[in-house]
VOPAGU-2260 file (C-alpha; in pm, 1 decimal, decimal comma):
REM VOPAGU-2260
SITE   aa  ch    i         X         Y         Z
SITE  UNK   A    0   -3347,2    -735,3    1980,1
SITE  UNK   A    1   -3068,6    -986,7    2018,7
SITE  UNK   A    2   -3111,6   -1293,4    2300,2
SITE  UNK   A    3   -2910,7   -1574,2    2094,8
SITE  UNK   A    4   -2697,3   -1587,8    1802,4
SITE  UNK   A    5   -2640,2   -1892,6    1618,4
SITE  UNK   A    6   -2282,4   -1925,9    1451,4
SITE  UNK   A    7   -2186,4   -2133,5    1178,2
SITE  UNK   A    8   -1797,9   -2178,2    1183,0
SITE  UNK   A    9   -1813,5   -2281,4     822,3
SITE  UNK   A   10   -1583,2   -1972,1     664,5
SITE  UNK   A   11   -1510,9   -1653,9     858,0
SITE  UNK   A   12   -1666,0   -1355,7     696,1
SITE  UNK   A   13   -1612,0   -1012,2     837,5
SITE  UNK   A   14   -1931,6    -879,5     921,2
SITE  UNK   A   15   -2025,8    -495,0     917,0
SITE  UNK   A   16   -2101,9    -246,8     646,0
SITE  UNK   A   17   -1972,2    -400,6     274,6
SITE  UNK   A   18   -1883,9     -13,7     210,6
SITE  UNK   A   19   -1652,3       5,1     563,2
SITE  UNK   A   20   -1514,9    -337,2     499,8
SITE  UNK   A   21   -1376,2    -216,8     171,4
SITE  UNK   A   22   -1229,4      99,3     302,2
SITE  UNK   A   23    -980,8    -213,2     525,4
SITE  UNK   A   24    -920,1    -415,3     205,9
SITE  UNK   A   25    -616,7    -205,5      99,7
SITE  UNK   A   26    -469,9    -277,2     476,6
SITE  UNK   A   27    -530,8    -597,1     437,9
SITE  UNK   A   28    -281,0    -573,8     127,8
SITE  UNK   A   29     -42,6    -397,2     296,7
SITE  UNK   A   30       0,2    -634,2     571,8
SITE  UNK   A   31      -2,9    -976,5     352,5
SITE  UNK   A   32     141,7    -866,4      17,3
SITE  UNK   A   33     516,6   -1009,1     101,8
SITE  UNK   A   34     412,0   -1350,3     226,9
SITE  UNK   A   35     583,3   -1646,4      98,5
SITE  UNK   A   36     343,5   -1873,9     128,6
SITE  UNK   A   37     235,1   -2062,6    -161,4
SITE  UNK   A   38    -104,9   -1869,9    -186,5
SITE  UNK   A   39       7,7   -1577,3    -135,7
SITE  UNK   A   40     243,9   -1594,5    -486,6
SITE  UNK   A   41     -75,4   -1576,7    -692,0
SITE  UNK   A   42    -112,1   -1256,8    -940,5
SITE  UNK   A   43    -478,9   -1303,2    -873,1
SITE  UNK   A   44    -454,0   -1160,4    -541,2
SITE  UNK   A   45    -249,1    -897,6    -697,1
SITE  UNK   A   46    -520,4    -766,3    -871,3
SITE  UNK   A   47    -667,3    -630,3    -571,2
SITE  UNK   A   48    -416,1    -391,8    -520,6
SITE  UNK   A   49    -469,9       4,1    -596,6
SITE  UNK   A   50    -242,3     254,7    -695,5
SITE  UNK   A   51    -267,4     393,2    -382,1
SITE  UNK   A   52    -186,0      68,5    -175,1
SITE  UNK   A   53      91,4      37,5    -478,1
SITE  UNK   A   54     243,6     369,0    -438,5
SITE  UNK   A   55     281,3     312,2     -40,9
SITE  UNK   A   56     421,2     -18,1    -109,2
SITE  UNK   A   57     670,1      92,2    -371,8
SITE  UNK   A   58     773,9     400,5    -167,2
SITE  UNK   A   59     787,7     149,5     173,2
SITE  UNK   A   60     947,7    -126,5      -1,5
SITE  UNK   A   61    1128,2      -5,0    -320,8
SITE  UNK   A   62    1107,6    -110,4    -691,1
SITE  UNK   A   63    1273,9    -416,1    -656,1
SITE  UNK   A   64     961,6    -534,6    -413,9
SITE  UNK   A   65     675,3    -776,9    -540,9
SITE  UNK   A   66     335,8    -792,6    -427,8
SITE  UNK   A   67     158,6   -1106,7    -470,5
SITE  UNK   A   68     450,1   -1292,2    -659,5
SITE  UNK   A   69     427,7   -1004,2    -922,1
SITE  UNK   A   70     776,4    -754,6    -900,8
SITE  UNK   A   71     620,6    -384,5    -822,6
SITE  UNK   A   72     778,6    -256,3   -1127,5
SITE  UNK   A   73     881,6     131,2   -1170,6
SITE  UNK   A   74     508,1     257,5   -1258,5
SITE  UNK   A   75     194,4     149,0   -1214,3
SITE  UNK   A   76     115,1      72,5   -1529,1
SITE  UNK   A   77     365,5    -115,1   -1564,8
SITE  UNK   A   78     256,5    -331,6   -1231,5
SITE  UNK   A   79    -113,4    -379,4   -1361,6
SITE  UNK   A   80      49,2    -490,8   -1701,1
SITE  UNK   A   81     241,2    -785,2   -1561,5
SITE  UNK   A   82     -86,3    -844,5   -1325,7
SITE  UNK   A   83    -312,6    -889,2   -1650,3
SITE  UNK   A   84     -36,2   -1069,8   -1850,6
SITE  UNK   A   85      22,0   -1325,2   -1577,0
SITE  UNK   A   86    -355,6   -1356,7   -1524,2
SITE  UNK   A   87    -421,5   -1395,5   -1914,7
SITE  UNK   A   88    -180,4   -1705,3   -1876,5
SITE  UNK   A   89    -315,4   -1837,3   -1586,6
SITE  UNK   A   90    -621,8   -1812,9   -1707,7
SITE  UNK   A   91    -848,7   -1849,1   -1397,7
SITE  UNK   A   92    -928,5   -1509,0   -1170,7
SITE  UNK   A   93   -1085,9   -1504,1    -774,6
SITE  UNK   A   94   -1387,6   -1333,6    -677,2
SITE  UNK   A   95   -1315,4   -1032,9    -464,5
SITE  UNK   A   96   -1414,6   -1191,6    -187,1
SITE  UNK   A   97   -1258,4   -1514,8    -223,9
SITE  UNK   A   98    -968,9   -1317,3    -310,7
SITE  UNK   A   99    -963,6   -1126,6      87,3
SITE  UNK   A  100   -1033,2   -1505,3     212,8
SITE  UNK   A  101    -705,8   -1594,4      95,6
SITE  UNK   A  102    -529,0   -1272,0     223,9
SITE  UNK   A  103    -628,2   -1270,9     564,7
SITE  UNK   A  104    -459,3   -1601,9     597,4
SITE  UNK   A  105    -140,4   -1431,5     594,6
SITE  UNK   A  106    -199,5   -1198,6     857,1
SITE  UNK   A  107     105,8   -1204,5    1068,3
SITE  UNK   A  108      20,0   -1228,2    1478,4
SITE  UNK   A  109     363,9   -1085,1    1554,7
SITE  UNK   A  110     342,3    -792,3    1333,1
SITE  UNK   A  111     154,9    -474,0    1324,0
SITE  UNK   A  112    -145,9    -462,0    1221,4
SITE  UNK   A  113    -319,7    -179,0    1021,6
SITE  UNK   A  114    -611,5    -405,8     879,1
SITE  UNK   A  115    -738,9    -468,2    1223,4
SITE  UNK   A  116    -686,0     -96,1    1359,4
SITE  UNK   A  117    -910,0     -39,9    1034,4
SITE  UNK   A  118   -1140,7    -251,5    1125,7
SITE  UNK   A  119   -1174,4    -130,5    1515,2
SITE  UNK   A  120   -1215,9     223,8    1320,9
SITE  UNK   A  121   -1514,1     158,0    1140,0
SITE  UNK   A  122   -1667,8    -201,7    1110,7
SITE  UNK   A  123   -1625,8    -307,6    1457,0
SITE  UNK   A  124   -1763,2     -46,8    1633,8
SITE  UNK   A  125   -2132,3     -88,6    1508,9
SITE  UNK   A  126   -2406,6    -279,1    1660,7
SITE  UNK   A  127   -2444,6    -639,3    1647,7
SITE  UNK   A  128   -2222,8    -956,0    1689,6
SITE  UNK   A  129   -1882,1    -932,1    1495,1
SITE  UNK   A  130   -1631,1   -1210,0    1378,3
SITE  UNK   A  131   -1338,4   -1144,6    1216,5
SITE  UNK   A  132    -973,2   -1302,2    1154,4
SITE  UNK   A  133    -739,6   -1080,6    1406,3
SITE  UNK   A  134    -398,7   -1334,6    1281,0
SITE  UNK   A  135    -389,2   -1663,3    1129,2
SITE  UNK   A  136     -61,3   -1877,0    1120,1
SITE  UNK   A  137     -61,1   -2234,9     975,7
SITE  UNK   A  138    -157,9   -2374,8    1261,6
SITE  UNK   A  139    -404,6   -2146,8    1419,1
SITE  UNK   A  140    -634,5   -1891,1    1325,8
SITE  UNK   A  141    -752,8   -1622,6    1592,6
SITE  UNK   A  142   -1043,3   -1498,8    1554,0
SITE  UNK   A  143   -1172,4   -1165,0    1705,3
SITE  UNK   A  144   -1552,2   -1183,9    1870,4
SITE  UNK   A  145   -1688,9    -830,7    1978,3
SITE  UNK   A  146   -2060,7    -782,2    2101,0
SITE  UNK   A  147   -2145,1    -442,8    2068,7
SITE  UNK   A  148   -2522,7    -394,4    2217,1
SITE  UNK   A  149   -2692,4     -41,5    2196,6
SITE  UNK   A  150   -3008,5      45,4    2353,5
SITE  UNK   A  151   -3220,2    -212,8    2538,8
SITE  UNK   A  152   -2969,3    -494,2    2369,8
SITE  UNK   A  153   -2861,1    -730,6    2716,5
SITE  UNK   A  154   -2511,4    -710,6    2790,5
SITE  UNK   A  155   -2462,0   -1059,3    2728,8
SITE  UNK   A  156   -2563,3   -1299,0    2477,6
SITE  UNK   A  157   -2609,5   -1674,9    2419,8
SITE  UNK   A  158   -2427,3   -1881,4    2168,7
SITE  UNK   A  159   -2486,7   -2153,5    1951,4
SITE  UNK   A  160   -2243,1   -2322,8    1732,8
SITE  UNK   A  161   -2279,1   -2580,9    1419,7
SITE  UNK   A  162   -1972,4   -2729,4    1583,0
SITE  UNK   A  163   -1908,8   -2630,7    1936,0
SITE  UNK   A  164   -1549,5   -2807,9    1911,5
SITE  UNK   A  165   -1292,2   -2780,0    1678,7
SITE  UNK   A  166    -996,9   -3001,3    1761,2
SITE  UNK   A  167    -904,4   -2914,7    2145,0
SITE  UNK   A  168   -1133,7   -2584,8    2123,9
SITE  UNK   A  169   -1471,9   -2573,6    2285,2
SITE  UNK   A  170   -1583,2   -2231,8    2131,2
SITE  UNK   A  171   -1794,4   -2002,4    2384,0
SITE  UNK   A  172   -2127,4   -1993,1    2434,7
SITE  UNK   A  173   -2224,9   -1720,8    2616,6
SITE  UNK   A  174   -2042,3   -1354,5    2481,0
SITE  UNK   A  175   -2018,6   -1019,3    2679,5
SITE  UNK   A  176   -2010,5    -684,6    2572,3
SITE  UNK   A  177   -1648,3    -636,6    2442,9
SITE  UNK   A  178   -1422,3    -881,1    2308,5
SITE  UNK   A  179   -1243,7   -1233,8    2293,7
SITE  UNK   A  180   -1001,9   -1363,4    2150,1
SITE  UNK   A  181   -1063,2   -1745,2    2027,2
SITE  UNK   A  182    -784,0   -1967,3    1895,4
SITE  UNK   A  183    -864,2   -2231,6    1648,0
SITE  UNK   A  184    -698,5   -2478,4    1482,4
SITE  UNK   A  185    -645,6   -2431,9    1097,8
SITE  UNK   A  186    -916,2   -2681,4     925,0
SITE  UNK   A  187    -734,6   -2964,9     749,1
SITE  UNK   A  188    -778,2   -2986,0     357,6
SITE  UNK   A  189    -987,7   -3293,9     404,8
């Protein structure tokens, strides 16, 4: 039964299911695959994209489009070639997960946004305490906190953070069924 939760604001991880999480990865593309910013032009990210995501994009955006720095190309196969060429010469790759960390910093707050409808679909509506990156900007990231309690769960919970300030933030410590919204500032390099 949950009372407390402790939360360490080291990285934000999206919690829930790994199997409904990656059913929202291909969102996540879709909404961060034409950002300009400097991590975003990486063919390693591209390499998370299917040929479904791929189709949608080419159809949405056209041939001339590039995902991840890398131009869509006229068929798939000819996408995933430049992908593995480019990564051959860059010769360094990103986890899976390391590669979502870096795509959900492009998630726009002014846009629409089918990653988090996918994740109000399926990950967010389970039991438990849920964090998750609803926009970042490079300033701020806003991060989504739901409490969902079932059964003899209390309606509210208490809790506890490694760092209960960041910058001009003090983060919440008590959370009630539903959600907030907390802004944060973007962590400096150092």
């Amino acid at each position: 039964m949950f009372r407390s939760c402790s939360v360490f604001l080291i990285a934000i991880a999206l919690s829930g299911p790994a199997w409904a999480q990656a059913e929202c990865d291909s969102a996540l593309v879709k909404a961060t695959y034409k950002s300009f910013a400097s991590d975003h032009t990486d063919s390693r990210l591209a390499s998370e994209v299917t040929e479904n995501t791929w189709n949608e994009i080419r159809h949405n955006a056209g041939a001339h489009a590039t995902i991840y720095g890398v131009p869509v190309g006229a068929t798939w196969s000819d996408f995933t070639k430049r992908v593995s060429a480019m990564m051959k010469s860059e010769k360094h790759s990103l986890t899976h997960d390391q590669a979502r960390n870096v795509m959900w910093t492009g998630l726009d707050p002014n846009g629409s946004n089918d990653y988090l409808a996918c994740l109000n679909a399926g990950v967010l509506r389970s039991r438990g305490l849920h964090l998750v990156t609803k926009w970042a900007t490079e300033n701020d990231i806003a991060i989504l906190a739901r409490w969902v309690p079932q059964g003899a769960d209390p309606a509210t919970i208490d809790l506890t953070w490694s760092r209960p300030r960041l910058g001009s933030v003090t983060l919440p410590t008590k959370l009630t069924a539903g959600e907030q919204v907390i802004v944060v500032p973007r962590p400096d390099s150092n």
